[in-house]
C-alpha positions in Angstrom: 86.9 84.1 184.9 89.3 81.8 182.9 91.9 82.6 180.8 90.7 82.6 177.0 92.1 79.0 175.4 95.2 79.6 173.1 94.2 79.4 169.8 96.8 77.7 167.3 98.0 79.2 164.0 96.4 76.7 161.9 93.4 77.0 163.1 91.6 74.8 166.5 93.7 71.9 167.9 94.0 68.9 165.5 93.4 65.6 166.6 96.0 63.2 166.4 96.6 59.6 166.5 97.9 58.5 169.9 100.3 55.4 169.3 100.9 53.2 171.8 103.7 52.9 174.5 106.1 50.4 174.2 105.1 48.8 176.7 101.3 49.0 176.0 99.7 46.6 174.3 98.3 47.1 170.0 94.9 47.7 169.4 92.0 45.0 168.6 92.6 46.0 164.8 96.1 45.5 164.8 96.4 42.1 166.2 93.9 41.0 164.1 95.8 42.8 161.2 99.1 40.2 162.2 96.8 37.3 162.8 96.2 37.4 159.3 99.7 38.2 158.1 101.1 35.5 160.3 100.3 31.6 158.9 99.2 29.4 161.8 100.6 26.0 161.9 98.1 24.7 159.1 98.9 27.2 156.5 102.8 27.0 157.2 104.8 23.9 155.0 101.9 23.3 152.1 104.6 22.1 149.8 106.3 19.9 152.2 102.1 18.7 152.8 101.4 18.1 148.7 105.0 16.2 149.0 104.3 13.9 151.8 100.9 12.9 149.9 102.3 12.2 146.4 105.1 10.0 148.3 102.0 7.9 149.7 100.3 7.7 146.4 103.6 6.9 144.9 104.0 3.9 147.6 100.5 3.0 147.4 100.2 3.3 143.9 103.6 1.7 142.9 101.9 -0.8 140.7 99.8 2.1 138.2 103.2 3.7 137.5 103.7 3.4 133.6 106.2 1.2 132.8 107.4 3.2 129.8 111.5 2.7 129.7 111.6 0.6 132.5 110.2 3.7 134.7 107.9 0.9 136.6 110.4 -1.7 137.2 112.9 1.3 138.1 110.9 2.5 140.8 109.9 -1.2 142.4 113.4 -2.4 142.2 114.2 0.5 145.0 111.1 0.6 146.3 111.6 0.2 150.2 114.3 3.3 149.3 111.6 6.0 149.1 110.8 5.3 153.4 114.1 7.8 154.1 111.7 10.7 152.4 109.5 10.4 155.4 112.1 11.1 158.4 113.3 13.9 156.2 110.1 15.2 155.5 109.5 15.0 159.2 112.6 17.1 160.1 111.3 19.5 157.7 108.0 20.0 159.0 108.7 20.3 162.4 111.7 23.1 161.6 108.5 24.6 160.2 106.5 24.3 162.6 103.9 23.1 159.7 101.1 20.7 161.2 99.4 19.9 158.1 102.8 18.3 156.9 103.1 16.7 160.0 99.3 15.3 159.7 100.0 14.2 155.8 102.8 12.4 156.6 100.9 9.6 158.3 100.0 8.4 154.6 103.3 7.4 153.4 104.5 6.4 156.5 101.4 4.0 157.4 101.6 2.7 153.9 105.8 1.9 154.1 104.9 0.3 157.1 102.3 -1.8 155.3 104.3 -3.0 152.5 108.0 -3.2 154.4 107.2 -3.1 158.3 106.6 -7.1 158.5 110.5 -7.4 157.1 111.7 -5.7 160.1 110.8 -8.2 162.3 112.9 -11.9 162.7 110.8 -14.2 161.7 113.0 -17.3 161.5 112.0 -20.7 163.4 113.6 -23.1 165.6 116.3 -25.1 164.1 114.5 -28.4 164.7 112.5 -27.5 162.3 115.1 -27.7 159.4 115.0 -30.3 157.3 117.5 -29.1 154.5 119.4 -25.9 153.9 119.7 -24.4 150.4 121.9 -21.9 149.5 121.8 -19.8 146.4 125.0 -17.7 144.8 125.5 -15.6 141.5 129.6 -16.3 141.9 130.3 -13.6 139.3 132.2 -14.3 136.0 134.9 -12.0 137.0 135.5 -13.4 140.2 139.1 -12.8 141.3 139.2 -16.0 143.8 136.7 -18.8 142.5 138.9 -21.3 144.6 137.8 -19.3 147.8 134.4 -18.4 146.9 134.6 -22.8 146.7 135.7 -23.0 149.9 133.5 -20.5 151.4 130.7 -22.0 150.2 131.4 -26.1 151.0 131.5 -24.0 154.9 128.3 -23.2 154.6 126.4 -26.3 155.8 124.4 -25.9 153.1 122.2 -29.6 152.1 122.1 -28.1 148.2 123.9 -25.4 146.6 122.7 -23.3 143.5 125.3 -21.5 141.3 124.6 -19.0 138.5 127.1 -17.2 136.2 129.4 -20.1 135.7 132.2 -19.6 133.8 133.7 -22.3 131.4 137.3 -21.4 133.0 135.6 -21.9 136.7 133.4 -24.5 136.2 136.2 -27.3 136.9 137.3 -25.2 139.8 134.0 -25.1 141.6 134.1 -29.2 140.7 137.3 -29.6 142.7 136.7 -27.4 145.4 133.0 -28.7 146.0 133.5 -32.2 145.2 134.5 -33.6 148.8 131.4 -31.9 150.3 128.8 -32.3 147.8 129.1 -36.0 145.8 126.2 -35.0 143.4 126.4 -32.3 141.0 125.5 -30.8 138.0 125.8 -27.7 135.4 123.7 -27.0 132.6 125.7 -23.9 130.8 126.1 -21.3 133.5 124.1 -22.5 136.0 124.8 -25.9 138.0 123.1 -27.7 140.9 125.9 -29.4 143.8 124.3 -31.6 146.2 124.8 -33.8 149.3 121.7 -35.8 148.1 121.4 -37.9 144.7 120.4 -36.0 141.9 117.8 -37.2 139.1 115.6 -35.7 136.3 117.9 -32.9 135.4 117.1 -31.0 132.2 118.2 -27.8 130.9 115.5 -24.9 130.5 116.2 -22.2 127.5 115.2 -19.3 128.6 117.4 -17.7 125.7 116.0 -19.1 122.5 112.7 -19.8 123.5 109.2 -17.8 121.9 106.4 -17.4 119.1 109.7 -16.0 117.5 112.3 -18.7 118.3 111.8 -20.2 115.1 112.4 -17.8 113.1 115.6 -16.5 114.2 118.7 -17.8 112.6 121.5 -20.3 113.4 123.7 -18.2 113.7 122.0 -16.0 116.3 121.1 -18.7 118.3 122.7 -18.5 121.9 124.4 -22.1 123.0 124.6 -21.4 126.5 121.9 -22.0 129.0 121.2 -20.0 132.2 118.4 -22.0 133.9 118.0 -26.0 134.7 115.1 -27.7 136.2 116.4 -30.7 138.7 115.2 -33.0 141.1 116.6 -34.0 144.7 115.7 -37.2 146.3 115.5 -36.6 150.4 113.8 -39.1 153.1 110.2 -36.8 153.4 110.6 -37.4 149.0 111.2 -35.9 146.0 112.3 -32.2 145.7 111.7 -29.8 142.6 114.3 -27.4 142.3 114.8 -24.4 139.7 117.9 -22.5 139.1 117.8 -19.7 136.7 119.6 -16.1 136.1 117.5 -13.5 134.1 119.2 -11.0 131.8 120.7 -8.2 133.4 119.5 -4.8 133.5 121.1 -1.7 132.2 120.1 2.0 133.2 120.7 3.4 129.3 120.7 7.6 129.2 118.9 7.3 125.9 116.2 4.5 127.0 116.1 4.4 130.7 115.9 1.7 132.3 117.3 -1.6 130.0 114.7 -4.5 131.1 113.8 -6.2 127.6 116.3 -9.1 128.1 115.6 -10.0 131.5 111.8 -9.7 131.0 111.8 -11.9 127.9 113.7 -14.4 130.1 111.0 -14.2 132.7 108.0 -14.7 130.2 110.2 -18.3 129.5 110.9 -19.2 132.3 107.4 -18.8 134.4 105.9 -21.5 131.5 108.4 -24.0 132.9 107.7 -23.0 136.8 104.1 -23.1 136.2 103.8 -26.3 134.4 105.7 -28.0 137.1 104.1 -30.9 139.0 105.9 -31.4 142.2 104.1 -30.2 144.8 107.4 -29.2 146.7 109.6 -26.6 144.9 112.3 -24.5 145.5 113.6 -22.0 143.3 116.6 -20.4 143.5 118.7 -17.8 141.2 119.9 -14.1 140.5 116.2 -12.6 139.0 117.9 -9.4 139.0 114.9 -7.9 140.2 113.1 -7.9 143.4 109.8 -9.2 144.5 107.9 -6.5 144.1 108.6 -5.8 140.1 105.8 -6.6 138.3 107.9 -8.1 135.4 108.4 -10.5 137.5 105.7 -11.7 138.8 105.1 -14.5 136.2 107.5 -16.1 138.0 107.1 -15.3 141.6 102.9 -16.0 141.5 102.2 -19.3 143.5 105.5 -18.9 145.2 106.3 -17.7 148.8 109.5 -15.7 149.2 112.0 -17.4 152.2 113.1 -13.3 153.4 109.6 -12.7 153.5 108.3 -15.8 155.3 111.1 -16.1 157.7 113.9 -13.8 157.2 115.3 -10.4 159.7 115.5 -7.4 157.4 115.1 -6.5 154.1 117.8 -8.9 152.6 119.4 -7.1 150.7 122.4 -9.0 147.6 123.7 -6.1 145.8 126.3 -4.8 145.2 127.9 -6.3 147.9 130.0 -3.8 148.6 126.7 -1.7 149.6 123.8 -3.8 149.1 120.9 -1.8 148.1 118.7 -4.4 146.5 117.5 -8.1 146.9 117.7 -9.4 143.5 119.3 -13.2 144.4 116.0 -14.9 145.7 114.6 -18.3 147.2 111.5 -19.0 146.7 109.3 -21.9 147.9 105.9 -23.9 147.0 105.0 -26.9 149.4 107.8 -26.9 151.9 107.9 -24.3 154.8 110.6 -21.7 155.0 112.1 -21.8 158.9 114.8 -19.6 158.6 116.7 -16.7 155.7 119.8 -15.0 155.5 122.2 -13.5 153.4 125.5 -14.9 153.9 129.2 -13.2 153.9 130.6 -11.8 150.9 132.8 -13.9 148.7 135.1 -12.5 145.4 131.7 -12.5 143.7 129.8 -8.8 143.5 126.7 -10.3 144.8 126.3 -11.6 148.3 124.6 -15.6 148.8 121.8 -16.3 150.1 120.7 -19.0 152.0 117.6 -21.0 153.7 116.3 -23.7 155.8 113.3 -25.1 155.0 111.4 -27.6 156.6 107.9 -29.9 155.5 
């Protein structure tokens, strides 16, 4: 016979849970219990997933942003700016391991690409297929050295230069520093037109006093400077329209964001006189400050075919030109062909020069 079983004080043995060795491996329940605790790669980085999409509908959308305070014009003016938000994005959802943000990241990217990724490629021609080069400068009224900025320019090789923000105090030295290179020249206000080629059917364009309500304003209030001209150059494939201009500046104001009335009002102007033009070969050059892809300007730009985007490397950028971070000095073209843009060395002005060969 056995032994009778010992019996425990508290009554028969009580059961208890056995827990796993270290070394043994958790229950069914349990990993299914840390499965759910634990986010896979599709739940992890949500937020960095919702931003990655409203950057695409912010690129892709660019054009339904209100333009209250300048918001609109604001945004468009830096536009190409927002494409660093995807690499850091990126970095972001691969430290999280997050493949949701990963996967909503191809809509901004795929739509910067779509909008910017043709600028990244050189599209300039052969040089035989120049017939003139144009060059286009906003020379800054506090430029320290107009006398160099002369003699930078008359080195450029350029067939027809375009100034803007001409000073009366400069004006005669741009005349004597230009004057041995370029024979035909002239300056309407603050802009001016100097020329290897003859020169004919020049005329001012106000842009200033212009409007339903142009009539109505006093004399006293009426600007007598001009800052656009319309002018015509004579070449051997024929006649050449060319428009100089330089739209009111903009002004980021604490109170009403971004400043823009001045240099839209200008814009509304001077599209009448681009539009009504007859020429079928144009060129138009000048400080918009904008960029192509503000809608206030597109009055002006409709019809015509920007030189960076046609045949330029890169996003051209004019200013500052310390650190250029937007193209607002433009050439743009109707009826000629552009073979070749660049932007040009700095000169004492804050904005760089552009230039552009263009061919028929």
């Amino acid at each position: 016979m056995h032994p009778p079983a010992p019996v425990n004080e508290q009554g028969p043995a009580a059961v208890r849970p056995v827990r796993p060795s270290a070394g043994e491996a958790p229950s069914a329940p349990r990993r299914a219990v840390r499965a759910l605790a634990t986010p896979g790669p599709w739940k992890r980085g949500l937020v960095l997933a919702v931003c990655a999409v409203l950057l695409g509908l912010l690129l892709s959308l660019h054009a339904s942003v209100t333009d209250r305070a300048g918001l609109g014009s604001l945004v468009e003016t830096f536009l190409p700016w927002f494409g660093l938000l995807v690499p850091l994005l990126l970095a972001g959802a691969l430290w999280r391991r997050s493949a949701s943000a990963v996967v909503a990241l191809l809509l901004p990217a795929v739509t910067w690409l779509t909008l910017f990724g043709g600028l990244l490629v050189d599209k300039s021609h052969p040089a035989g297929d120049t017939d003139l080069t144009v060059v286009g400068h906003n020379v800054g009224a506090g430029n320290p050295d107009p006398a160099g900025t002369a003699r930078d320019l008359a080195g450029s090789g350029a067939d027809v230069l375009a100034l803007v923000e001409l000073t009366p105090e400069a004006v005669e030295t741009y005349e004597k520093g230009l004057a041995e290179a370029y024979p035909y020249h002239t300056v309407q206000g603050t802009v001016g037109v100097w020329s290897r080629l003859p020169l004919s059917e020049t005329r001012p364009i106000d842009i200033l006093n212009a409007g339903p309500l142009a009539a109505t304003k006093p004399a006293d209030e009426v600007w007598d400077f001009n800052r656009a001209l319309r002018t015509t150059v004579t070449t051997d494939r024929g006649p050449l329209a060319v428009y100089v201009a330089h739209l009111g500046s903009v002004r980021l104001m604490p109170r009403d964001g971004f400043w823009t009335v001045g240099r839209d009002r200008n814009a509304g102007e001077f599209a009448e006189a681009v539009a009504a033009e007859r020429n079928e070969r144009m060129v138009l050059l000048g400080d918009l400050n904008g960029t192509t892809d503000d809608r206030a300007l597109d009055g002006v730009t409709s019809g015509l075919r920007s030189v960076q985007t046609e045949a330029g490397d890169g996003f051209g950028f004019t200013w500052p030109a310390r650190f250029p971070v937007a193209r607002i000095d433009h050439i743009l073209v109707r009826g000629v062909t552009a073979t070749s843009s660049r932007v040009l060395p700095a000169t004492g002005s804050d904005h760089l020069p552009v230039a552009a060969g263009i061919g028929w």
